[in-house]
C-alpha positions as CSV (number, residue, x, y, z in Angstrom):
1,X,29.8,24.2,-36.9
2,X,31.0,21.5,-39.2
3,X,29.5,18.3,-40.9
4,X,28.7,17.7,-44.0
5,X,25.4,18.0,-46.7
6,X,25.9,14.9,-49.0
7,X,28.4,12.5,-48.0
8,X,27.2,10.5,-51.8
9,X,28.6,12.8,-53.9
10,X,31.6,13.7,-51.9
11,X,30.9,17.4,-51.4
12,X,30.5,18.3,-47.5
13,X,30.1,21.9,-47.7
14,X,30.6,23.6,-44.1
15,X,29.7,26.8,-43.1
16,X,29.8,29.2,-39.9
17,X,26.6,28.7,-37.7
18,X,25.0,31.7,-37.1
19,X,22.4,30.9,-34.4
20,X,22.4,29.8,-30.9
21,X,25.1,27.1,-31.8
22,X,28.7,27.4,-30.8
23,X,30.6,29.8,-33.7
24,X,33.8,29.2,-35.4
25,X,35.8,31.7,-37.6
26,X,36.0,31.8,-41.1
27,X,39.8,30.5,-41.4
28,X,38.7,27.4,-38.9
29,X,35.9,27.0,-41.3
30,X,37.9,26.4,-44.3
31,X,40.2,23.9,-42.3
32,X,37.4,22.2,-41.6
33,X,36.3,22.0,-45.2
34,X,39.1,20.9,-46.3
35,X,39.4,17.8,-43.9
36,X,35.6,16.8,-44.6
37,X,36.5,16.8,-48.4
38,X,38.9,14.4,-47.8
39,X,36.8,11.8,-45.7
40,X,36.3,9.0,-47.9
41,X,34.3,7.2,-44.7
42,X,31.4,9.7,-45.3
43,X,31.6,9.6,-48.8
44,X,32.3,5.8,-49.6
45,X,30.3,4.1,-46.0
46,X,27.8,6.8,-45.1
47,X,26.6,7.4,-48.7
48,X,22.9,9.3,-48.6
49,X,20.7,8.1,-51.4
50,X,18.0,6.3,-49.1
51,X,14.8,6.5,-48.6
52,X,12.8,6.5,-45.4
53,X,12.1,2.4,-46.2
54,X,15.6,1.8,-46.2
55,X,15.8,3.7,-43.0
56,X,12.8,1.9,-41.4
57,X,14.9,-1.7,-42.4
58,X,18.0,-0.3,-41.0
59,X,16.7,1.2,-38.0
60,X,14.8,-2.6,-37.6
61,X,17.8,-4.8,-38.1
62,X,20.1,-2.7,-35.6
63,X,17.0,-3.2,-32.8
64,X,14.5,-5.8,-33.2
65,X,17.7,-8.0,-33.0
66,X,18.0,-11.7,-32.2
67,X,18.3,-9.8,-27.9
68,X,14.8,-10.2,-28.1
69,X,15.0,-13.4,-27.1
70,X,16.6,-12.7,-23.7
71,X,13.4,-11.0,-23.3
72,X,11.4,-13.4,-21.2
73,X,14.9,-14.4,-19.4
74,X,14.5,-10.1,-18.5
75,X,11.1,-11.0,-17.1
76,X,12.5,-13.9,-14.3
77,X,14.3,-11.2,-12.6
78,X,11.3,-8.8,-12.5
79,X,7.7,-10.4,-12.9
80,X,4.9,-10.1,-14.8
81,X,3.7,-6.7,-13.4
82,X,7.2,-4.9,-13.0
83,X,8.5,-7.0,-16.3
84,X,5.3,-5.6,-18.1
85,X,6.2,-2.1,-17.0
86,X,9.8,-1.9,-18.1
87,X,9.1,-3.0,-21.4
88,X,6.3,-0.3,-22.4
89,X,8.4,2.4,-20.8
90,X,11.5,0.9,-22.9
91,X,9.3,1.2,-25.9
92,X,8.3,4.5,-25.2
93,X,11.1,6.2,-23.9
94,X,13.4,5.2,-27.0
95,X,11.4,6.2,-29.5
96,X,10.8,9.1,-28.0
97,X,15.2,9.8,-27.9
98,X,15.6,8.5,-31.1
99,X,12.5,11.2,-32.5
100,X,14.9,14.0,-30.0
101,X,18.1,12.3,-32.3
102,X,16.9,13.1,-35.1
103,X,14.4,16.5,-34.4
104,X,18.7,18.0,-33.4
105,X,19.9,16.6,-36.8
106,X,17.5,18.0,-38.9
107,X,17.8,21.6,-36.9
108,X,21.4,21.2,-37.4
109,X,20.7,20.7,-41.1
110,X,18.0,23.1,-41.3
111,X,21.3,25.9,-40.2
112,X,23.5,24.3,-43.1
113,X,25.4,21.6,-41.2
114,X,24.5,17.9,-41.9
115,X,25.6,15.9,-39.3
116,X,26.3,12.1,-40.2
117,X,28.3,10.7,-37.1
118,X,27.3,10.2,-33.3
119,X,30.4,11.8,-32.4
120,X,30.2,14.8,-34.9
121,X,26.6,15.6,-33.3
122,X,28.0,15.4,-29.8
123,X,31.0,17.7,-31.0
124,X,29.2,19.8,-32.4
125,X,26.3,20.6,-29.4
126,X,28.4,19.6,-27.1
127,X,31.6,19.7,-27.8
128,X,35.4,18.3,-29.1
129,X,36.2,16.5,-25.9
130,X,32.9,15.1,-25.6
131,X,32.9,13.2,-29.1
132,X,36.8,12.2,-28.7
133,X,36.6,10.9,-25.2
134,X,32.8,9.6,-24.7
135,X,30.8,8.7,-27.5
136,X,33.1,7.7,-29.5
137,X,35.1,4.9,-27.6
138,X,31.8,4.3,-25.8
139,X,30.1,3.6,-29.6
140,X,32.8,1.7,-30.7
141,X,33.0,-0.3,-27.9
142,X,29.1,-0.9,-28.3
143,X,29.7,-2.0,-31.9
144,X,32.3,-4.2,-31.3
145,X,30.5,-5.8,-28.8
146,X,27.5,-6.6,-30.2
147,X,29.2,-8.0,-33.5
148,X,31.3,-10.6,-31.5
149,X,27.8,-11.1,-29.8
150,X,26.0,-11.9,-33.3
151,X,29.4,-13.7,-34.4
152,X,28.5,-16.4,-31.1
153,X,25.1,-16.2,-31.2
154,X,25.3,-17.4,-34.7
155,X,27.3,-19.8,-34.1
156,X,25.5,-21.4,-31.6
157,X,22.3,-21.2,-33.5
158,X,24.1,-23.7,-36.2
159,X,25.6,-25.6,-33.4
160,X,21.8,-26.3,-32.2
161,X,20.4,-27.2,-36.0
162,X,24.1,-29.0,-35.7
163,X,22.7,-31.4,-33.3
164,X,18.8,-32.0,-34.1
165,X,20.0,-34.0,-37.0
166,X,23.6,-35.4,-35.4
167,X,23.1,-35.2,-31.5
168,X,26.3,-37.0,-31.2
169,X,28.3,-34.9,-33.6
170,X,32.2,-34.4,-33.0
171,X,32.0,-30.3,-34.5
172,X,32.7,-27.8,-31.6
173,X,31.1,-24.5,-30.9
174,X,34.1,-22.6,-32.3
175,X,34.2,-24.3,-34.9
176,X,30.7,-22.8,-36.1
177,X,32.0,-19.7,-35.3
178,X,34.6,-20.0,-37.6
179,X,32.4,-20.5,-40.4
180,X,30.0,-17.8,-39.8
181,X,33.2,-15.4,-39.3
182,X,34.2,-16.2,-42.8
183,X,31.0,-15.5,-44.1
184,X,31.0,-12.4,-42.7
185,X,34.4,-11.4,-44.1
186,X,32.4,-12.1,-47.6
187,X,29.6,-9.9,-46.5
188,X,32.0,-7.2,-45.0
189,X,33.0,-6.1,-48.3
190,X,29.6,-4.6,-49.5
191,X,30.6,-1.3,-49.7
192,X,28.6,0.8,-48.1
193,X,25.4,1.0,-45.2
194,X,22.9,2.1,-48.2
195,X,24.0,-1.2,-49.9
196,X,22.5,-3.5,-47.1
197,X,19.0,-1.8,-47.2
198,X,17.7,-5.6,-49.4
199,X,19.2,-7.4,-46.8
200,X,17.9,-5.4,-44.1
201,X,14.5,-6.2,-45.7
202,X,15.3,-9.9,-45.4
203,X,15.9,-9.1,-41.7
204,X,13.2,-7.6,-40.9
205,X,11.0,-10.5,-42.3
206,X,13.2,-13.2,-40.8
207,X,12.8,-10.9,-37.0
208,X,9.0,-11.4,-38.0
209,X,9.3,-15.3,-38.8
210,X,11.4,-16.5,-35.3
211,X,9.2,-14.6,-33.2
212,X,6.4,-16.3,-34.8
213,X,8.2,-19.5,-34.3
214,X,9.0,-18.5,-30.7
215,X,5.4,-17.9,-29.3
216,X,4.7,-20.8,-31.6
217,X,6.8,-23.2,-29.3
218,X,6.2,-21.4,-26.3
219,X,2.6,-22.0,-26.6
220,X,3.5,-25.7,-28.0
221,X,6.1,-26.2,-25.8
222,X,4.0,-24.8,-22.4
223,X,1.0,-27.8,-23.1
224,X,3.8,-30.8,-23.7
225,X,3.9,-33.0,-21.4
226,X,7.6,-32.7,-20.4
227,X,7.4,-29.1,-20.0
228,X,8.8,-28.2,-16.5
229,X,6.2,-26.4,-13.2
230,X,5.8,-22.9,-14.0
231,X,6.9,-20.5,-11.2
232,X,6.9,-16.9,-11.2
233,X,8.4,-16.0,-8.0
234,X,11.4,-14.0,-8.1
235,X,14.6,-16.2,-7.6
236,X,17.8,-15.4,-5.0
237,X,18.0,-13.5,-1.8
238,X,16.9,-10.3,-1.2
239,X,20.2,-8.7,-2.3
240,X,20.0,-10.9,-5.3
241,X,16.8,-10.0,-6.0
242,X,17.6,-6.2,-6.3
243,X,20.9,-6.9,-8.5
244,X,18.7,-9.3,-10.9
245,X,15.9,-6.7,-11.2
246,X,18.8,-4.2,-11.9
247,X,20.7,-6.8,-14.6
248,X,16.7,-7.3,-16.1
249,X,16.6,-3.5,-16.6
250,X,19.8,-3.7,-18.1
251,X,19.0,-6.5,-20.5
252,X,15.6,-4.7,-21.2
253,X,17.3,-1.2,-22.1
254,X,20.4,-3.5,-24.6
255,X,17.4,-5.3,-26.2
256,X,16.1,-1.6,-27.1
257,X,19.6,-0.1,-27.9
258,X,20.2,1.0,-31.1
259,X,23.4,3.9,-30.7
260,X,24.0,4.1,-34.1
261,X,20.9,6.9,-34.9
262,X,22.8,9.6,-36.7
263,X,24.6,7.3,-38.6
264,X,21.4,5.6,-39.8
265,X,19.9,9.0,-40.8
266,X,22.9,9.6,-42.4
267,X,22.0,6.9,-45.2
268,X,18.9,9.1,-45.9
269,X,18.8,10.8,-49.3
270,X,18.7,15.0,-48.3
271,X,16.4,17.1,-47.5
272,X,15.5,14.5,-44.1
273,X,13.2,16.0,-42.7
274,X,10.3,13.7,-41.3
275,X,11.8,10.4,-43.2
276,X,13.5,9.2,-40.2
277,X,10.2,9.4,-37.7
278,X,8.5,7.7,-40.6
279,X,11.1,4.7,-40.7
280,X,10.8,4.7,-37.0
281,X,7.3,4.2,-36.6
282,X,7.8,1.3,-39.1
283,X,10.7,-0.4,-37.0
284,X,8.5,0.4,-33.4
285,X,5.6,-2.0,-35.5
286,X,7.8,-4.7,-35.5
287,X,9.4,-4.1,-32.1
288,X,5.7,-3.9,-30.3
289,X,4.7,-6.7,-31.8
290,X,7.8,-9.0,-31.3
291,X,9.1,-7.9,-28.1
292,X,5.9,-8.3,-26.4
293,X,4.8,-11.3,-27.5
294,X,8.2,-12.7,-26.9
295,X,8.3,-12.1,-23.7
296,X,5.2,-12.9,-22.8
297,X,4.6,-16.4,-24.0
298,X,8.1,-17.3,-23.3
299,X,7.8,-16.4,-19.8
300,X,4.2,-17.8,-19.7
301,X,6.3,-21.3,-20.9
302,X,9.1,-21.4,-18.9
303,X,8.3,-18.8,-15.6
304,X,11.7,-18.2,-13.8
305,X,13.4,-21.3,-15.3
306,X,13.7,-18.8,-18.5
307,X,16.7,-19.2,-20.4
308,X,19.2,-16.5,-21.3
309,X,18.3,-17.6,-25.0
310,X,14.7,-19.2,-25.0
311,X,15.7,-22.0,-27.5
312,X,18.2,-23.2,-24.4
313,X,14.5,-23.8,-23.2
314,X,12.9,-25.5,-25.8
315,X,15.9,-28.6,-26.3
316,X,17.5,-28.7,-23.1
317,X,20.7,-31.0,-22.9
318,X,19.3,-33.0,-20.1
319,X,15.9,-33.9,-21.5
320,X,14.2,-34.5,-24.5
321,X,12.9,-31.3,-26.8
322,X,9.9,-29.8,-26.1
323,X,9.4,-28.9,-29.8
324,X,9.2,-30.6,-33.0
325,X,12.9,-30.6,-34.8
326,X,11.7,-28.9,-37.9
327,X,10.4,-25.9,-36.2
328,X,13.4,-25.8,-33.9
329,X,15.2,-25.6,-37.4
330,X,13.2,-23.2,-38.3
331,X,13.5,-20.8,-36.1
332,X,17.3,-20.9,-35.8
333,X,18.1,-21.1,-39.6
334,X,15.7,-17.1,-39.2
335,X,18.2,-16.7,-36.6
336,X,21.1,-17.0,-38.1
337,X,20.1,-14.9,-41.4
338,X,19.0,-11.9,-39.1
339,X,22.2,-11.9,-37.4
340,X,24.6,-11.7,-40.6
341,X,22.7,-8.4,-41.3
342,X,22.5,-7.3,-37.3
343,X,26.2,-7.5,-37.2
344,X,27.1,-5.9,-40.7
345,X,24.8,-3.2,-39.7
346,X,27.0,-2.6,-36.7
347,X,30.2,-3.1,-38.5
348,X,29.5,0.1,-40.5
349,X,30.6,2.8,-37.7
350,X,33.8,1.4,-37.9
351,X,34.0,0.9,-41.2
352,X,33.7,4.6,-41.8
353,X,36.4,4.9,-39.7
354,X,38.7,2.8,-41.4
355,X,37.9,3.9,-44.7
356,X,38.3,7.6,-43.4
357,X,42.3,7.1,-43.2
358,X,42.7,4.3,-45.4
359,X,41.2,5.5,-48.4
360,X,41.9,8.1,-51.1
361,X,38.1,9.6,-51.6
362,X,40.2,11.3,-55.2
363,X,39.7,7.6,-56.3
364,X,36.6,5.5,-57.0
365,X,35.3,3.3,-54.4
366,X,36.6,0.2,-56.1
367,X,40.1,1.7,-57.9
368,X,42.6,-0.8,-56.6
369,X,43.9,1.8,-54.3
370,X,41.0,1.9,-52.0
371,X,39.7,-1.8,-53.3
372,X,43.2,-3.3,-51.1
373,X,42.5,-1.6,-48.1
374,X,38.8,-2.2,-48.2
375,X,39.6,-5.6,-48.2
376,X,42.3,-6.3,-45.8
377,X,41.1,-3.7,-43.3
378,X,37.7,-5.1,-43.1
379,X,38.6,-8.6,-43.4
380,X,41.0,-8.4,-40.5
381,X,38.2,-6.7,-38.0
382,X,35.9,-9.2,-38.8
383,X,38.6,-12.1,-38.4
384,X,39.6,-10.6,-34.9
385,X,36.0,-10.4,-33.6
386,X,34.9,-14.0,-34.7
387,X,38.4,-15.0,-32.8
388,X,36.6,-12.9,-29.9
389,X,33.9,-14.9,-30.1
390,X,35.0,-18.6,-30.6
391,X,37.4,-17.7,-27.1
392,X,34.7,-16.6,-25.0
393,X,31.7,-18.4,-25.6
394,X,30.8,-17.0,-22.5
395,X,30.4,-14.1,-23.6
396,X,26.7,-13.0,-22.8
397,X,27.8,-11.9,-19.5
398,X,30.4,-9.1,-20.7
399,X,27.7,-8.2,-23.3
400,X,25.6,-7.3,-20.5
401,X,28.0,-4.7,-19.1
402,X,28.7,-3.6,-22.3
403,X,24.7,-2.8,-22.9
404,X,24.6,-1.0,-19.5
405,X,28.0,0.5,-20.7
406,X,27.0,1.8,-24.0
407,X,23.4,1.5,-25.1
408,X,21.8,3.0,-22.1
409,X,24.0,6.5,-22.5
410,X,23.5,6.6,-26.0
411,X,20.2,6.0,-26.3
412,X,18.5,6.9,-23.1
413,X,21.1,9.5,-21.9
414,X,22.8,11.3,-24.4
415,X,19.2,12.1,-26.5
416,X,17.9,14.4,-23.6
417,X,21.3,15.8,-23.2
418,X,21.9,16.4,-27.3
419,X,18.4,18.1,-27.6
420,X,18.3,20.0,-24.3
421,X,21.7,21.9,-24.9
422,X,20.8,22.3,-28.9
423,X,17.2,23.6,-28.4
424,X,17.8,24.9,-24.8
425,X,14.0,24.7,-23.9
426,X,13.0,26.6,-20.7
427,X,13.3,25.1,-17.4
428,X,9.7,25.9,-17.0
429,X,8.4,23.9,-19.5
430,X,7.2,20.0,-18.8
431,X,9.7,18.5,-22.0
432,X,13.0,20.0,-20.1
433,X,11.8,18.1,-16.8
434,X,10.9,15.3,-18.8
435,X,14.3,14.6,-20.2
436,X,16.0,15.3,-17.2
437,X,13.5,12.8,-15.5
438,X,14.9,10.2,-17.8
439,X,18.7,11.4,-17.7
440,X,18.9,10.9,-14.1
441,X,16.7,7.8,-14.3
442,X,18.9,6.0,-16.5
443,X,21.7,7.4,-15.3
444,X,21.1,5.3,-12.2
445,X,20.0,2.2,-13.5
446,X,22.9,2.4,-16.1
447,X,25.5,2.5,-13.3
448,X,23.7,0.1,-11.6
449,X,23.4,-2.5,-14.3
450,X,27.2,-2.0,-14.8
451,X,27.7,-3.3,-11.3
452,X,25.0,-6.1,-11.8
453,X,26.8,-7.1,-15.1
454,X,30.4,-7.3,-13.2
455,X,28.5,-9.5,-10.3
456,X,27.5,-11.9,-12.5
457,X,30.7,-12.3,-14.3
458,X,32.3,-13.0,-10.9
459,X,29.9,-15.4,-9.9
460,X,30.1,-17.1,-13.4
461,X,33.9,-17.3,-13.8
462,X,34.3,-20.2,-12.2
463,X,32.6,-21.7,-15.0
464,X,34.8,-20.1,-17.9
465,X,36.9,-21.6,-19.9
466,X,38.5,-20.9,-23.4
467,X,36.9,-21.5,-27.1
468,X,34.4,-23.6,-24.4
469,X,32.2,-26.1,-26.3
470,X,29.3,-24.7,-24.8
């Protein structure tokens, strides 16, 4: 099978796997080789000189993400007991596929192949049509998605610090967009993933300082005097009940998602083995101790009145704030740093892509030839997302399909699948039942949040309206 050793140095030697993997000839081999040297996206965006810090920041940015804060939202459509549930086996069950990720990656290296694309693992276990016509439209798809998502999110972060000190400012929401979009085109045009591993740090500390801010207000908030009854029922019919439980498991398994593992591991210096567990158990630190607390006291604030955002919560537009201004500030301006790196993390897939057929990997990285490119290609993705984004303000609702869509396949699906068909352990023992368990599991609740996701953008479209000053 083919992938390559060290995409930093350009040289992606590939060679015919002799064990239980699928075997290719000699002459398909050399094609093979000769295609990889030419992939500037491996050698110029997926560079591997990393350690497993810079893979703990990574991995951290792409998942303790601003989502978190849809967390105690999650818990209005499931309770404290169910709620409780779904977030220690979301916990558990992705780190445990993103450990399965990377225990196939390093047995594919460990038989001479490094592997540094989702869709070059699955083509390789699994595969051609598989990578071509699943993960890879399914990945980019999840990218996309959740840069326009940090794009708006942003933007409406700065719209909120926008209005604590002019509530009866003229500036719309796009227009805030607009301005984080051409920071981002600035950004975009750090070269490669390995060159956001400082800014990933900064992420991880600003992830650390909102959800201290959050159960901060939450607490603050819940004692104020204007803070609304606390209920905890479960809201809606019975049918609505079960497609809001459904959509909560949805937003639970998003909030979790990472899909980008093997390009993450990728950024590793080589040999890998063990660095990436090591950077996860670093991320899964953070994610414990944010998610949970998120969730909690913003759920304990609010009950089933939980916003989609909790800062909806604590400065409502029909009453007065239940915070103080400057920690209202606070918390958004940690916001808003955080989701600069979130979405240039996720940028980087595509990147590689671009930089695969528009660069010549015969030239340096910043030779005029491939400089151009770099800069127009990049600069018109970002542009076209942040229009995305400024149109549909809305746009929380499609996120959610696209989380059931793409982050519960490729990180609570796909894992199990990747590692069951590499490794090919015995039906008799309890880790093959185990993943299957969780395959058909997710499967389920994947499809299901898919049509819980498309519900609520039927129900909400009334409401929709272009570049929206919401």
């Amino acid at each position: 099978m083919v992938a390559a050793t060290d995409a930093s140095n350009g040289e992606l030697p590939i060679s015919v796997n002799k064990s239980k993997h699928r075997i290719y000839s000699e002459s398909q081999a050399a094609q093979f080789q000769t295609a990889a040297k030419l992939d500037a996206g491996a050698v110029f965006v997926l560079e591997s000189k990393g350690t497993w810090l810079h893979a703990g920041y990574h991995l951290t940015t792409s998942i303790a993400a601003p989502a978190l804060l849809s967390l105690p939202f999650a818990f209005t459509g499931l309770g404290w007991g169910p709620g409780t549930v779904a977030l220690i086996l979301g916990a558990a069950i992705t780190f445990y596929s993103y450990v399965l990720i990377s225990k196939v990656l390093e047995d594919t290296e460990a038989h001479g192949h490094r592997i540094i694309r989702f869709r070059d693992l699955a083509g390789h276990v699994l595969g051609p049509t598989w990578s071509t016509f699943v993960v890879l439209p399914v990945q980019f798809v999840l990218c996309l998605g959740t840069i326009i998502g940090s794009t708006l999110l942003a933007g409406q972060s700065m719209k909120i610090i926008y209005l604590i000190y002019h509530p009866h400012g003229s500036m719309k929401l796009y227009e805030f967009i607009i301005i984080v979009g051409i920071i981002m085109i600035i950004l975009s045009q750090l070269p490669s993933f390995h060159s956001l591993r400082y800014l990933n740090l900064l992420s991880l500390l600003m992830c650390l300082g909102y959800s201290t801010s959050v159960v901060g207000a939450s607490i603050y908030a819940g004692h104020s005097s204007h803070a609304p009854s606390r209920d905890y029922s479960l809201p809606g019919s019975s049918t609505g009940k079960i497609f809001n439980a459904f959509n909560a498991l949805a937003i639970i398994a998003t909030t979790y998602g990472n899909g980008i593992i093997p390009e993450i591991q990728a950024t590793l210096a080589p040999p890998v083995a063990g660095k990436m567990v090591r950077g996860l158990l670093l991320t899964y630190a953070v994610v414990v101790s944010t998610f949970f607390s998120v969730a909690f006291s913003g759920y304990w604030a609010f009950g089933n009145l939980a916003a989609g955002n909790i800062f909806y919560n604590f400065a409502p537009t029909d009453g007065p704030s239940l915070i103080p201004n400057w920690l209202l500030f606070l918390a958004n301006m940690f916001v808003i740093v955080q989701l600069f790196a979130v979405a240039l993390v996720y940028s980087q897939p595509t990147f590689e892509i671009i930089e695969g057929r528009a660069s010549d990997v015969e030239q340096k990285r910043f030779a005029l030839r491939n400089f151009l490119p770099r800069l127009v290609l990049r600069s018109v993705f970002i542009a076209v997302a942040t229009l995305i984004a400024a149109m549909i303000p809305f746009f929380g609702d499609i996120n959610a399909f696209i989380g059931a869509f793409g982050f519960t396949p490729l990180d609570f699906v796909f894992p199990m699948i990747l590692y069951n068909a590499n490794f090919k352990p015995s039906p008799r023992t309890l880790i093959f039942w185990v993943n299957m368990i969780i395959m058909v599991v997710y499967t389920a609740i994947g499809i299901l949040g898919c049509i819980s996701a498309i519900r609520q953008i039927v129900i909400d479209s009334q409401n929709y309206k272009l570049f929206a000053n919401v």
